[in-house]
Every structure is written in structure tokens, then in C-alpha cells.
C-alpha positions as CSV (number, residue, x, y, z in Angstrom):
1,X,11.5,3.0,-9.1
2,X,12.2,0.4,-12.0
3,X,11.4,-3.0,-10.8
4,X,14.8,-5.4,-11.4
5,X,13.5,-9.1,-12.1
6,X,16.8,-11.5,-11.9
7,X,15.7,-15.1,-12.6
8,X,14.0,-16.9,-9.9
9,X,14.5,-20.6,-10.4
10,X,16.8,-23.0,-12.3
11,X,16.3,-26.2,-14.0
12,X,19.3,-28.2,-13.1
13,X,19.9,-32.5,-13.8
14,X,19.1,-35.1,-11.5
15,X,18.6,-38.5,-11.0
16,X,15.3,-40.2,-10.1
17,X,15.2,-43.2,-7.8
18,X,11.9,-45.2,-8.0
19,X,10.5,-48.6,-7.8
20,X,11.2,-49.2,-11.9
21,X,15.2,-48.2,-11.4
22,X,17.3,-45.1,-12.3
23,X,16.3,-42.5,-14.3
24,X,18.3,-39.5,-15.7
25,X,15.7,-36.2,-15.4
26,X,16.1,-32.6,-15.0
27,X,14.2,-30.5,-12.2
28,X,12.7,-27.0,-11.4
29,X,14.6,-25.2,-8.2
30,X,14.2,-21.8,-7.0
31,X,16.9,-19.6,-6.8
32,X,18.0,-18.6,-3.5
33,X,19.9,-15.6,-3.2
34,X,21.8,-12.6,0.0
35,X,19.7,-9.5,-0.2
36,X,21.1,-6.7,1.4
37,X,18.6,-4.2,2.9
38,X,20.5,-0.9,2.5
39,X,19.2,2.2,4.2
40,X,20.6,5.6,3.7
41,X,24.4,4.2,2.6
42,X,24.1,1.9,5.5
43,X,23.1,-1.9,5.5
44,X,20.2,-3.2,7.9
45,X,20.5,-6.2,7.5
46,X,21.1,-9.2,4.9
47,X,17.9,-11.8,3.9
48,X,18.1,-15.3,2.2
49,X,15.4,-14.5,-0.4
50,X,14.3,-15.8,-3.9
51,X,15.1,-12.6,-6.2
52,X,11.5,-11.7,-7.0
53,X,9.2,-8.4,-6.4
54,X,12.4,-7.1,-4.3
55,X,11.1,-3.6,-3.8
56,X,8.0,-4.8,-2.5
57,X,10.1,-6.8,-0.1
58,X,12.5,-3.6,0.7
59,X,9.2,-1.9,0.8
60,X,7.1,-4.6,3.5
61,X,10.1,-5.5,5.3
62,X,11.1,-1.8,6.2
63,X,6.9,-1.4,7.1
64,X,7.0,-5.0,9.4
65,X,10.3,-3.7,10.9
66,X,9.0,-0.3,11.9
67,X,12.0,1.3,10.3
68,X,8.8,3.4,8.3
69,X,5.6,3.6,9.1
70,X,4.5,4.4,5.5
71,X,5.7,3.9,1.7
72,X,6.2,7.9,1.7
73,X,8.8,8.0,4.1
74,X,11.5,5.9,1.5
75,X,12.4,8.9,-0.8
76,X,14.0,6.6,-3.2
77,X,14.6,3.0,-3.5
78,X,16.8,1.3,-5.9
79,X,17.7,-2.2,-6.5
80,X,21.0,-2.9,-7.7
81,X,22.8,-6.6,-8.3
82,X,26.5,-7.7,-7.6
83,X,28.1,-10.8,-8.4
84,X,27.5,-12.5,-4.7
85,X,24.2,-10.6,-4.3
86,X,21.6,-8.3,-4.8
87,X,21.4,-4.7,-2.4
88,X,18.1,-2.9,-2.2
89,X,19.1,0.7,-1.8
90,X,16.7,2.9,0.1
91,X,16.9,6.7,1.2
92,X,14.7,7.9,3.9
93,X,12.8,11.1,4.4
94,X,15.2,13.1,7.0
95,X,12.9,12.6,9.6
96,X,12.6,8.8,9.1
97,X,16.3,8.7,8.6
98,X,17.5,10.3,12.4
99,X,15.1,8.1,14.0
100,X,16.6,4.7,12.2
101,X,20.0,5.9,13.1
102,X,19.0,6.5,16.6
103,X,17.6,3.3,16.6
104,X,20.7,1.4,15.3
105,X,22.7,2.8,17.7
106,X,20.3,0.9,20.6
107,X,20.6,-2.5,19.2
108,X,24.2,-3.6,18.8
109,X,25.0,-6.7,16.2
110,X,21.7,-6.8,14.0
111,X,21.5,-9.8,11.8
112,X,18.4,-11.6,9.6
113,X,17.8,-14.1,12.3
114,X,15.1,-11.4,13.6
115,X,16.7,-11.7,17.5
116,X,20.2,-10.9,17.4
117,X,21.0,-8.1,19.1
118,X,17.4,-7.8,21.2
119,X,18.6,-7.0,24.7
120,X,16.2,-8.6,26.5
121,X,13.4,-10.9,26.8
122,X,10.9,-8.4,26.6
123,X,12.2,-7.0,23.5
124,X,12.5,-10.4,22.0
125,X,8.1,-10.6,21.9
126,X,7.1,-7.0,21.9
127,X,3.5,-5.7,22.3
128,X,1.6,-5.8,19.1
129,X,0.4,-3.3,17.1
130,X,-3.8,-3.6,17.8
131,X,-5.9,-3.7,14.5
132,X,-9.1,-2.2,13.9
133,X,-12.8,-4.1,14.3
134,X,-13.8,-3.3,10.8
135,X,-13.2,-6.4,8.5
136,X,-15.9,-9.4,8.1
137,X,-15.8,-12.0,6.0
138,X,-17.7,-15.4,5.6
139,X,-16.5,-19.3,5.3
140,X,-17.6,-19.2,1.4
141,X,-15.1,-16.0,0.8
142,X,-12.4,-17.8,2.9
143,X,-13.0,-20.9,1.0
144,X,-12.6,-19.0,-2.7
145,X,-9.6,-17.2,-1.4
146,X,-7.8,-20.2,-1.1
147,X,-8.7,-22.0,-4.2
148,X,-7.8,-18.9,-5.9
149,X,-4.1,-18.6,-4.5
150,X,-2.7,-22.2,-5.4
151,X,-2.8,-21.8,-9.1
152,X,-1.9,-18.2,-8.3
153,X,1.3,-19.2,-6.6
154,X,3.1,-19.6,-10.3
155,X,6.8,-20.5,-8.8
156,X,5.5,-23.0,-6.4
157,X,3.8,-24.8,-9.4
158,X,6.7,-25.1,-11.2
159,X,9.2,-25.6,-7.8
160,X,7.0,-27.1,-5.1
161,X,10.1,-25.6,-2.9
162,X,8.0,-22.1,-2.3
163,X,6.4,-20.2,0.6
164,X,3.2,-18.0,-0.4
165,X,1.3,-15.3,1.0
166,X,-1.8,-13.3,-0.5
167,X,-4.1,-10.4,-0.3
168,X,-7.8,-11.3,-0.7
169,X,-9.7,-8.7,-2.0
170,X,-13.5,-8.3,-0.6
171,X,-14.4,-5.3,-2.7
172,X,-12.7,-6.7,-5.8
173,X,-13.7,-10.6,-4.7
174,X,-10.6,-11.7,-6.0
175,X,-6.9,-12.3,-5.2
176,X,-5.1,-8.8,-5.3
177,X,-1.6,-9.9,-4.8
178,X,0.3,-13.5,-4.3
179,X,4.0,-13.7,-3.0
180,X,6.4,-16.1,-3.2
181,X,9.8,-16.7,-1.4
182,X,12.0,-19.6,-0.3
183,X,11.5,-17.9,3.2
184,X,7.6,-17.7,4.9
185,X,8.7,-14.2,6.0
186,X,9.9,-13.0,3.0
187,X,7.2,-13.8,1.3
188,X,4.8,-12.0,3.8
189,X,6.8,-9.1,3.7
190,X,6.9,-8.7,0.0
191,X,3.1,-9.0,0.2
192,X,3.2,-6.6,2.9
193,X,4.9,-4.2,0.3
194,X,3.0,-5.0,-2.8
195,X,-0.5,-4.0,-0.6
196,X,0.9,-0.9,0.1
197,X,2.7,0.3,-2.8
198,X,-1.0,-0.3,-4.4
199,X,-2.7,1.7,-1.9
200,X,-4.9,-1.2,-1.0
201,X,-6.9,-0.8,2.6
202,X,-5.9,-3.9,4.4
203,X,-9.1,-3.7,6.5
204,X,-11.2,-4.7,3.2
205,X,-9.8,-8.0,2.7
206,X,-7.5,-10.7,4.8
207,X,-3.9,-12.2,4.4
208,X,-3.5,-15.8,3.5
209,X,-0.5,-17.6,4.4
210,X,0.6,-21.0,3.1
211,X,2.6,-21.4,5.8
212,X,2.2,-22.3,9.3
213,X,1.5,-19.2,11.8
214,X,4.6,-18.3,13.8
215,X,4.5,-15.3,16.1
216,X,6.3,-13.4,13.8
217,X,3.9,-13.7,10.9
218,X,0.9,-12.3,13.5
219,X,3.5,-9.2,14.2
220,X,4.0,-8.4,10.5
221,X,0.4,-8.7,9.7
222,X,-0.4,-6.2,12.2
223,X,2.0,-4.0,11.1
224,X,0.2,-4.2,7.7
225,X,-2.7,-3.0,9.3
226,X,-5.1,-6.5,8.0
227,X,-7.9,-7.9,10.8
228,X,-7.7,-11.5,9.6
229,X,-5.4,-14.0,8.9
230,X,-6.2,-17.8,6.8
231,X,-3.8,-20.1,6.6
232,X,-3.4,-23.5,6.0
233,X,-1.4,-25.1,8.6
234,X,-1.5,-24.5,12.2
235,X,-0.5,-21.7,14.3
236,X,1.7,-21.8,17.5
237,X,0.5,-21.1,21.5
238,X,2.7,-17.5,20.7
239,X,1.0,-16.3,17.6
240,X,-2.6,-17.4,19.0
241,X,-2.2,-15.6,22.0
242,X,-0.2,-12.2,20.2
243,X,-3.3,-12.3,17.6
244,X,-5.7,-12.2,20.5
245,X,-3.8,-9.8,22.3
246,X,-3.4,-7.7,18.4
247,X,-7.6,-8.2,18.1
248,X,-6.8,-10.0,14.8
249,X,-9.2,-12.8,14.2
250,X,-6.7,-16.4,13.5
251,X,-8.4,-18.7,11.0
252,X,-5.5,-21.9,10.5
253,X,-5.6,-25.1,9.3
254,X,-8.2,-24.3,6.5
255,X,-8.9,-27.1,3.6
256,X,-11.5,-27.0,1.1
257,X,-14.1,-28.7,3.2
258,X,-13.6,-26.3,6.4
259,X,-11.1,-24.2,9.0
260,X,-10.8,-23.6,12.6
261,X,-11.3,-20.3,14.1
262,X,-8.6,-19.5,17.1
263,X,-9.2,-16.2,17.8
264,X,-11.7,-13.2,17.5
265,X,-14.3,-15.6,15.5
266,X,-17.4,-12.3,15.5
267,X,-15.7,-11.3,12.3
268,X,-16.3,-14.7,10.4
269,X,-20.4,-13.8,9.9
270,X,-21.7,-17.7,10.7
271,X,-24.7,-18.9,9.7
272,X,-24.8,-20.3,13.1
273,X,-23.3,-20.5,16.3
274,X,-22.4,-24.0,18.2
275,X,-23.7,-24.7,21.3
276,X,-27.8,-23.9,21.2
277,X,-28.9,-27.5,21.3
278,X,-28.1,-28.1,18.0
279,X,-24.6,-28.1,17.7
280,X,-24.5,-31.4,15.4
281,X,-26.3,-30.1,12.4
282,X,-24.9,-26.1,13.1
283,X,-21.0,-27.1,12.9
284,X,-21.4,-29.0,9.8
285,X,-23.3,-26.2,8.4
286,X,-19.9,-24.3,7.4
287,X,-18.8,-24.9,3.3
């Protein structure tokens, strides 16, 4: 598998309007590009994505899609550019193959927006996978995790027009992986794929997301297998109730001085718990 890498972003003119007048400047944007994910001859389905770490994105997005349930089952995987677009080409162990086909052929008029051709409303916000109970971490680890990632997120410094998503590393105390993308799920996805692609046990770590939590970024982390999830805007009613349902403990709007817990808190080891008569001094005692 040779990794492609196209350019990602583009320094194009503009024109600032400010308080002082005009000014002629030029301006960092990310590209934005059609990938085409391509399985045994046969296209899946086409993404808006910034053309970067694609066959960790073929890789995490066939994983968060359940077209595979590992990285073993893709036989081969090739990515190959055209002049409109970029195709990531993927051939599926035989077994994995029939059961895609047999899935295709129950979901009529598949497209990227992630609900086209669900037949029903059940289908639309399926049962999640359930995690394991064997990742715990602590507010000082959160809080390095996400001072780490910001200088991590190298096309965001130079765009501000990113999405990110990370692997912290317990064992290794750093950040593994950091993806970017144009689109919040893309970028989660192509984490999804870097993490397994290295082998990496999800359980000894947690995801962090730039983003705010929909319910689809709770369904693709379980998919990954992770128990935690940091992130640094809020999450929706849906994802706080399908993490609770998954058993995945939902840390949101964290900042450097502190975060809120919204589900499954016993894995964030607290030096103290709220609520014994001295909840003043106890809640402030988080970094």
C-alpha cells in the first residue's frame, strides 16, 4: 500500500477589509476534493474530503461503516487520482466481499449524506456497538491531551478552516495520531484508520475531537473500539444518550481550566466526588 499525498491546501489572493482600509493579501485554504470509496470494482459511496492520509480514511471509514470489521479483511487498497477526483480502490477478502454485496443489495440509493437510502427510522439511529470497561484516565491526562493536539493539528495552523481528531496515548503519554479534514467525520474516520493500521489498542487511550459531538461521531468511536471521548464543544441529547447506551464515558466542552463529564464519569479517576458536604472546595479541585 504506497501512501499518495496530493496537496492539501492552496494559498490563493484576497482582499482584507479592516478599520485602516483595503489591503491586497494572500491566504492559506484547504483543498477540498470527491473521494470515491471503491470496493471490489464497485463505488460505495463519494466523500467531500481534504486529500490527506486517504488510506487511513478508506481504511476507518470502511471500519465505522461496518463494511469490515478489521484492516485484514481489505486484501488490497489502492489510491488512484483523476482529473475531477481521487478513488480509493479496495478489494475485500471473499468473505467480506459477499457479505457487502448482499448488503448493497438491501439499501437502495446510497449516498455520503450517511441516511440516504435507510429504510426506516430505526435504521436511521441503530443500536450501538457496546465498548468495554477497561480504560481510565484522569483530568491532568485529559488536560495534556488537549494542549498537545492544537499545535499537532499542522493544517489547521496554517488554514484555521480544519476539523481534527486524535488518539491519546496512555501507555506512550503522548499524542499517537492527529487528523485533519474539512469534514468532522472524515477526520474521525481517518483517525479511526491510522489507529488501526498501527495496531494501537483503543482501550489504552481516548479520542479527542475538535468538533462538537453528533450522534454519529459516538457511533464511529464505538466502532473503533475507544471507551472515552474529549472534545471541545458540546455534544447533542442523541450522542449523550447513544454514549450512555454504548457505555462510553462523554467528556465535552473541555478548556484548559476544566471539562464536563456527561456520561459514564467512574472512568475519569477524581480526586473527589461532589456532593459529601463539601462540594465547593471538591469541584474546583479538578486542573
Amino acid at each position: 500500500m504506497s501512501e499518495w499525498k496530493p496537496e492539501t491546501f492552496l494559498r490563493v489572493p484576497s482582499r482584507r477589509v479592516g478599520e485602516t482600509g483595503v489591503s491586497e493579501t494572500t491566504r492559506l485554504i484547504p483543498e477540498e476534493t470527491p473521494v470515491a470509496l471503491v470496493y471490489d470494482g464497485s463505488t460505495h459511496a463519494v466523500m467531500m474530503a481534504t486529500p490527506a492520509d486517504l488510506e487511513d480514511f478508506a481504511v476507518g471509514f470502511s471500519i465505522t461503516e461496518g463494511i469490515v470489521a478489521a484492516r485484514t479483511e481489505i486484501s488490497e487498497l489502492e489510491v488512484v487520482a483523476h482529473e475531477k477526483g481521487i478513488e480509493a480502490r479496495m478489494w475485500l477478502v471473499p468473505a467480506s466481499g459477499r457479505k457487502h454485496v448482499e448488503r448493497r443489495r438491501r439499501i437502495t440509493g446510497p449516498t455520503a449524506c450517511g441516511l440516504c437510502g435507510v429504510d426506516s427510522l430505526e435504521a436511521a439511529v441503530p443500536a450501538p456497538r457496546k465498548v468495554g470497561n477497561t480504560a481510565r484516565t484522569a483530568p491532568a491526562e485529559v488536560q495534556r491531551a488537549l494542549a498537545a493536539m492544537q499545535p499537532a493539528q499542522t493544517l489547521n495552523v496554517a488554514t484555521r478552516a480544519v476539523h481534527g481528531a486524535a488518539f491519546w496515548d496512555a501507555t506512550a503519554g503522548a499524542v499517537a495520531f492527529v487528523r485533519e479534514d474539512v469534514g468532522r467525520h472524515n477526520a474521525l474516520d481517518k483517525l479511526v484508520g491510522a489507529v488501526t493500521r498501527a495496531g494501537l489498542d483503543p482501550v489504552k487511550g481516548f479520542v479527542v475531537l475538535t468538533s462538537r459531538v453528533s450522534v454519529e461521531m459516538v457511533q464511529k468511536t464505538a466502532m473503533l473500539g475507544a471507551e472515552i471521548i474529549v472534545a471541545v464543544s458540546a455534544p447533542t441529547a442523541l450522542a449523550r444518550r447513544v454514549a450512555e447506551e454504548a457505555g462510553i464515558t462523554l467528556i465535552a466542552i473541555a478548556r484548559p481550566d476544566a471539562f464536563e463529564i456527561f456520561t459514564h464519569p467512574h472512568r475519569i479517576e477524581l480526586a473527589a466526588e461532589p456532593g459529601d458536604g463539601d462540594r465547593q472546595e471538591k469541584t474546583h479541585a479538578l486542573p
